[in-house]
KOLDOKE-159840 format. One record per atom (N, C-alpha, C, O, CB): x, y, z; atom name; residue number from 1. Coordinates in steps of 0.1 Angstrom, whole numbers, always signed. Each point is the difference from the previous one (the first is absolute). Glycine has a CB too. Example, Ala and Ser with C-alpha at 12.3 -4.5 7.8 and 13.67 -1.06 7.14 Angstrom:
east | north | up | at | i
+132 | -57 | +78 | N | 1
-9 | +12 | +0 | CA | 1
+9 | +12 | +0 | C | 1
+10 | +0 | +7 | O | 1
-29 | -12 | +5 | CB | 1
+15 | +23 | -19 | N | 2
+9 | +11 | +0 | CA | 2
-8 | +11 | +8 | C | 2
+5 | +11 | +1 | O | 2
+7 | -17 | -23 | CB | 2
# end
This chain:
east | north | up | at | i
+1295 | +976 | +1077 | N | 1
+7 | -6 | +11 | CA | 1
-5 | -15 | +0 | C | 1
-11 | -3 | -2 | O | 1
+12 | +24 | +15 | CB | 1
+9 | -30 | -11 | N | 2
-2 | -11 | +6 | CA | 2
+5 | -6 | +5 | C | 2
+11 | +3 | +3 | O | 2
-18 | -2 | -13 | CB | 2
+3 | -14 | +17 | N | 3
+2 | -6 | +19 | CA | 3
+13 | -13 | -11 | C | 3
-3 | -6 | -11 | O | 3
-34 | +6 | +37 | CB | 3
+49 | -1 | -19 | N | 4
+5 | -9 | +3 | CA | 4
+10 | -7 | +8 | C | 4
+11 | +5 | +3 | O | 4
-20 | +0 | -16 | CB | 4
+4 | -19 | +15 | N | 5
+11 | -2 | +9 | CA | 5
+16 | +0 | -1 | C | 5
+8 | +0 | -9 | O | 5
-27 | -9 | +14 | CB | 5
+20 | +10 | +12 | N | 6
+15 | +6 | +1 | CA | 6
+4 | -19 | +7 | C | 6
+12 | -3 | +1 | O | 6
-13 | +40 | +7 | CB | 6
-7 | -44 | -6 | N | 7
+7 | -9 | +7 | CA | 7
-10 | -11 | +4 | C | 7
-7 | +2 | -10 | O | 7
+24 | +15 | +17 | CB | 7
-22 | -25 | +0 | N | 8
-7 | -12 | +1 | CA | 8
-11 | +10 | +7 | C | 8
-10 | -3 | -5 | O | 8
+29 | -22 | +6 | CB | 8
-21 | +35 | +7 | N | 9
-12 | +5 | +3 | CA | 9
+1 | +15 | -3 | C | 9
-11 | +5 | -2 | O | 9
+6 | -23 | +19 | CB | 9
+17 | +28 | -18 | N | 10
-1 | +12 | +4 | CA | 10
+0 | +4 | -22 | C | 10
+6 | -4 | -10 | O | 10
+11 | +5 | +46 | CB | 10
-25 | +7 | -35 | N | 11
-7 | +10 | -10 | CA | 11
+0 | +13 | +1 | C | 11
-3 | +6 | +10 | O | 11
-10 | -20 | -12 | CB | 11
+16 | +21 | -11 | N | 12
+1 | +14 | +1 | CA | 12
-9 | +1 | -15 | C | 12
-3 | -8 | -8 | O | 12
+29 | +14 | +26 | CB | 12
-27 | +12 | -19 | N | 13
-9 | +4 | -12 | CA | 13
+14 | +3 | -7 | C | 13
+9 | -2 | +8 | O | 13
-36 | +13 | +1 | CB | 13
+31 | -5 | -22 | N | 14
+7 | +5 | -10 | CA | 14
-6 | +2 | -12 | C | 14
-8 | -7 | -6 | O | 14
+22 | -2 | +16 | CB | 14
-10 | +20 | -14 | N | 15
-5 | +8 | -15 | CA | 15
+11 | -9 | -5 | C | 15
+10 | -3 | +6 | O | 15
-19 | +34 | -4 | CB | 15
+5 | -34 | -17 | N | 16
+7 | -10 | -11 | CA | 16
-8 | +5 | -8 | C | 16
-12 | +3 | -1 | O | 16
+20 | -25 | +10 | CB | 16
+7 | +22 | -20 | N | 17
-4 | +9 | -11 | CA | 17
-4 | -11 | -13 | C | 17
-6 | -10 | +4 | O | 17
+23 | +33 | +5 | CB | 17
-15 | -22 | -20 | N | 18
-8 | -11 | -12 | CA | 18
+11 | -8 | +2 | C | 18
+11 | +4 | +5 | O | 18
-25 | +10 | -26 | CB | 18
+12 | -30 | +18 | N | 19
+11 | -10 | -3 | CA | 19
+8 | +1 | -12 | C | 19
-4 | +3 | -11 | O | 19
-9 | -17 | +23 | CB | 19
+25 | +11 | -6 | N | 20
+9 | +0 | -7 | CA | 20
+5 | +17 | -7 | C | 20
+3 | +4 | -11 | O | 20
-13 | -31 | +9 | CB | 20
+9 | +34 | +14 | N | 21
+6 | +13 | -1 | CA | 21
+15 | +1 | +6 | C | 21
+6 | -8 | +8 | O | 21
-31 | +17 | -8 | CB | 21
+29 | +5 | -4 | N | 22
+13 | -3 | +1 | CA | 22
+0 | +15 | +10 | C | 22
+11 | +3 | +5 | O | 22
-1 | -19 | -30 | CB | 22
-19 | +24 | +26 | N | 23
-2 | +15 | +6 | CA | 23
-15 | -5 | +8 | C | 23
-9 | -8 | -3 | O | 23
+22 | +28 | -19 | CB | 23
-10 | -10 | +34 | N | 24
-13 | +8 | +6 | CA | 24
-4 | +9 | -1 | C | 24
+7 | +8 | -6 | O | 24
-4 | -15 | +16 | CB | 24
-16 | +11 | -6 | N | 25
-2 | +16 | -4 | CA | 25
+7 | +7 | +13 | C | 25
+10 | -4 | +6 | O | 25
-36 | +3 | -21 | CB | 25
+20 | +10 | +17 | N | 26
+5 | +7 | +13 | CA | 26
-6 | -1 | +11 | C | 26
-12 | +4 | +0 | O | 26
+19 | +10 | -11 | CB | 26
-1 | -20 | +22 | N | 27
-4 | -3 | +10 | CA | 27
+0 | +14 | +14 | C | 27
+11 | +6 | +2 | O | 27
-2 | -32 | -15 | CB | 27
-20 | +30 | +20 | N | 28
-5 | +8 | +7 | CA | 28
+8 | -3 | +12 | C | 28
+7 | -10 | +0 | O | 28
-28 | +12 | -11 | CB | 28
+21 | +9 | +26 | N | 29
+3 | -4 | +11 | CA | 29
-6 | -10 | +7 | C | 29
-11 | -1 | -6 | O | 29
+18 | +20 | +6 | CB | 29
-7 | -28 | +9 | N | 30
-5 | -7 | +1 | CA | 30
-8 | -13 | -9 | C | 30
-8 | -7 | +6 | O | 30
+14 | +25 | +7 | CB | 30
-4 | -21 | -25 | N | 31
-3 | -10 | -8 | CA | 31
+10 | -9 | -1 | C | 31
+11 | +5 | +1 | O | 31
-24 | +9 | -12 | CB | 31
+12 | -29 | +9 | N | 32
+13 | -8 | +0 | CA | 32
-4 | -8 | -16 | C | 32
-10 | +2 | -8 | O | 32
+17 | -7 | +41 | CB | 32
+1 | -1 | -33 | N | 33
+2 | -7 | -12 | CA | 33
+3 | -15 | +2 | C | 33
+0 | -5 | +11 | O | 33
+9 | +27 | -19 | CB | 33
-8 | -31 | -3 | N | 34
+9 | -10 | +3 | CA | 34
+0 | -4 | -16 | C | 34
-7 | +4 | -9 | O | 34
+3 | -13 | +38 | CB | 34
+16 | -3 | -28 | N | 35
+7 | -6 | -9 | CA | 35
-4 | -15 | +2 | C | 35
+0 | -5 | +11 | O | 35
+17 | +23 | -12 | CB | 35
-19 | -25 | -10 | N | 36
-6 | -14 | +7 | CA | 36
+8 | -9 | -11 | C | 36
+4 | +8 | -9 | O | 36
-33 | -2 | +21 | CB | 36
+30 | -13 | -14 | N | 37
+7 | -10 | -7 | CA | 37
-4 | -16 | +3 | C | 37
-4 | -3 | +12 | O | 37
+23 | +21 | -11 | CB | 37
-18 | -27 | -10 | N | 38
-10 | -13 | -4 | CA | 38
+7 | -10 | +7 | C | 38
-5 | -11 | +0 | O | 38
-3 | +18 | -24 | CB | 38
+21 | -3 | +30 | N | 39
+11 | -12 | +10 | CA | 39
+4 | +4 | +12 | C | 39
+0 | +12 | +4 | O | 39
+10 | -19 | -22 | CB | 39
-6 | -3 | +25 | N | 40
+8 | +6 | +16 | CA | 40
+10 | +2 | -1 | C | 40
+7 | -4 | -10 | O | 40
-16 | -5 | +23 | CB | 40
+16 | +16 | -1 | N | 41
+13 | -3 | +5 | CA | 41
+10 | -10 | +0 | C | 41
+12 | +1 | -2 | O | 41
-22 | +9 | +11 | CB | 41
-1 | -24 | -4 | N | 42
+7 | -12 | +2 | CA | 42
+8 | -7 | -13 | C | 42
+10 | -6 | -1 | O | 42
-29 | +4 | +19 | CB | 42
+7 | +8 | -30 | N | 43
+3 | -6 | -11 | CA | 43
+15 | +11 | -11 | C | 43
+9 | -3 | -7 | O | 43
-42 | -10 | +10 | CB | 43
+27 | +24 | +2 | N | 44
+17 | +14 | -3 | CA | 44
+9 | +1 | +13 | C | 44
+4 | +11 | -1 | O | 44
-19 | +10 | -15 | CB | 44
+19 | -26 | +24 | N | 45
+3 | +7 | +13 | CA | 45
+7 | +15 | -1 | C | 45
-1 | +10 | +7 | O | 45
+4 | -34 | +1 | CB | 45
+5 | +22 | -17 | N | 46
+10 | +12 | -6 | CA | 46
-7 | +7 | -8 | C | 46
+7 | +4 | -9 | O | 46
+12 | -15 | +9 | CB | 46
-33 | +14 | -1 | N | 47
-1 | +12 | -10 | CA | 47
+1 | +9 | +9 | C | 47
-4 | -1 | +12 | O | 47
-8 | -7 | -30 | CB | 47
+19 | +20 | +10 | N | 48
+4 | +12 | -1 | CA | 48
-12 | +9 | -9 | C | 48
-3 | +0 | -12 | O | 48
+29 | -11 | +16 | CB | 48
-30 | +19 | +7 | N | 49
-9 | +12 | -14 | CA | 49
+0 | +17 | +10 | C | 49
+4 | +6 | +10 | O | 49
-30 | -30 | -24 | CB | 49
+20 | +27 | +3 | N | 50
+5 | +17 | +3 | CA | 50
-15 | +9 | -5 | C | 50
-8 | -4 | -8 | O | 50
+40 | +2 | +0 | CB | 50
-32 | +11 | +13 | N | 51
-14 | +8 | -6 | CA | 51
+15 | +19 | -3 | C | 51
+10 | +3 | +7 | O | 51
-47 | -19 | +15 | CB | 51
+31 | +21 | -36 | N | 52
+2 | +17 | +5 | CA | 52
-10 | +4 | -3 | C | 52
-9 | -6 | -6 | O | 52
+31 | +13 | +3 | CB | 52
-22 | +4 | +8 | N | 53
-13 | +10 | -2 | CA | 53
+3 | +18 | +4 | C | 53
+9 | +6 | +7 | O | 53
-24 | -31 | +2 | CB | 53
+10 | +29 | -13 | N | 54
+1 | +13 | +7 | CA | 54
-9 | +10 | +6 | C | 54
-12 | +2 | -4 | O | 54
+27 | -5 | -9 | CB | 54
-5 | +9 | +26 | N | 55
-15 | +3 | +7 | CA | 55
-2 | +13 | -4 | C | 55
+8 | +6 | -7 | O | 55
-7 | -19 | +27 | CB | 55
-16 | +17 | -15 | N | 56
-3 | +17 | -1 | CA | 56
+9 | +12 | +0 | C | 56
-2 | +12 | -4 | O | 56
-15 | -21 | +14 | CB | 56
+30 | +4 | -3 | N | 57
+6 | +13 | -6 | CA | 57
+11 | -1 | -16 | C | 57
+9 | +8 | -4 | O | 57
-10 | -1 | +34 | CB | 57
-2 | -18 | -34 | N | 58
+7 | -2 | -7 | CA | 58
+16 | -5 | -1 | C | 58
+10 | +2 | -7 | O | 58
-29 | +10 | +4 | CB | 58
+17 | -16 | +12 | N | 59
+16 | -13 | +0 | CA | 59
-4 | -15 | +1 | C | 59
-10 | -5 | +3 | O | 59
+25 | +21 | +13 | CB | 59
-3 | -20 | -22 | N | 60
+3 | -13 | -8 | CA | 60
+3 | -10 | +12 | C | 60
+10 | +2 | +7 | O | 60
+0 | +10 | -30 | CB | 60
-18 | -24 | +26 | N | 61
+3 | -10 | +7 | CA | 61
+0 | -13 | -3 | C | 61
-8 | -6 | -7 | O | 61
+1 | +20 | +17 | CB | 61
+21 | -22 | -4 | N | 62
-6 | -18 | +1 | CA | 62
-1 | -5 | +15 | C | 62
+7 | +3 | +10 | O | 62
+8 | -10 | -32 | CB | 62
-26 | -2 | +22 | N | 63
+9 | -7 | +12 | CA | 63
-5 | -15 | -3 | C | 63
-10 | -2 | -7 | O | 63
+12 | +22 | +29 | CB | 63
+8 | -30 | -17 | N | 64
+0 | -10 | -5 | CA | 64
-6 | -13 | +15 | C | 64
-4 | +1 | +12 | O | 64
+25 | +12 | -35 | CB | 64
-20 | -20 | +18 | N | 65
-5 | -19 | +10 | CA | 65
+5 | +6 | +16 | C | 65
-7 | +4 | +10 | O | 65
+19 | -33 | -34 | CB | 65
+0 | +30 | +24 | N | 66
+11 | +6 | +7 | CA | 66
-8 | +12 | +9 | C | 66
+4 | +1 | +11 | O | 66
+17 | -8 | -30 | CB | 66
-31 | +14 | +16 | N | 67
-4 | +15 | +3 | CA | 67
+10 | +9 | +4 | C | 67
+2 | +5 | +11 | O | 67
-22 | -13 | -4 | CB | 67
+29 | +10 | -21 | N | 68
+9 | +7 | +5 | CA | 68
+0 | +12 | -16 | C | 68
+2 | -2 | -12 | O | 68
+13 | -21 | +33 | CB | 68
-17 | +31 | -17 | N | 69
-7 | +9 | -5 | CA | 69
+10 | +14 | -5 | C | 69
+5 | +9 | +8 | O | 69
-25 | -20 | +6 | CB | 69
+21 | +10 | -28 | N | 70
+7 | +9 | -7 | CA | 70
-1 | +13 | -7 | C | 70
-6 | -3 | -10 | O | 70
+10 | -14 | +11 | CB | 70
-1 | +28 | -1 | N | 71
-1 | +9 | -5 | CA | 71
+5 | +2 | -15 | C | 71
+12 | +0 | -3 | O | 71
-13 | +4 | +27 | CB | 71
-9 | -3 | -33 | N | 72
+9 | -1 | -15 | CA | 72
+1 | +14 | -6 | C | 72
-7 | +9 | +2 | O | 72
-3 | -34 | -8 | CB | 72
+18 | +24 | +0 | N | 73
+3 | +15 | -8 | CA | 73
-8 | +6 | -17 | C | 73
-2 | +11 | -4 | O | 73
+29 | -18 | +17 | CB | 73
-29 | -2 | -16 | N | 74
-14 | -1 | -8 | CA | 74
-7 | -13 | -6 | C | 74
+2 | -12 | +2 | O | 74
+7 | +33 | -9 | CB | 74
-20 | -13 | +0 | N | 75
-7 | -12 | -2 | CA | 75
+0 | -9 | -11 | C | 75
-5 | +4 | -10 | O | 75
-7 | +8 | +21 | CB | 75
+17 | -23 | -12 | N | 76
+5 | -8 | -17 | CA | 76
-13 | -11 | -4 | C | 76
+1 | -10 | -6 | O | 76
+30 | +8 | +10 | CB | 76
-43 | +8 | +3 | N | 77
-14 | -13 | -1 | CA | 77
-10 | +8 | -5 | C | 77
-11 | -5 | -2 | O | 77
+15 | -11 | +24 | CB | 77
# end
């Protein structure tokens, strides 16, 4: 786990997996994650990104910037 910031004071913990990975391992109930990247918003405004994954019962998910969250029919990753 480690602390970072979310904003000029507010901080949270997150499991981060090795740099420059493209997978996580498996994440538990209650455990969070994050995604961190080397630029802002200001400088992409328009990026667009997406995570899938699948959960414990074995179905196929995206959801994307949007949090709008898809159900996929299998897995092509």
């Amino acid at each position: 786990m480690e602390t970072y910031a979310l904003g000029s004071t507010a901080r949270a913990q997150a499991f981060v997996p090795a740099e420059r990975s493209s997978a996580m391992p498996v994440l538990r109930a209650g455990q969070t994650a994050a995604f961190v990247w080397g630029f802002t918003t200001a400088l992409y405004p328009r990026l667009i990104s997406w995570v899938r994954f699948t959960d414990d019962a074995g179905l196929h998910w995206e959801i994307d910037t949007s949090l709008h969250l898809e159900k996929l029919t299998n897995r092509d990753w």
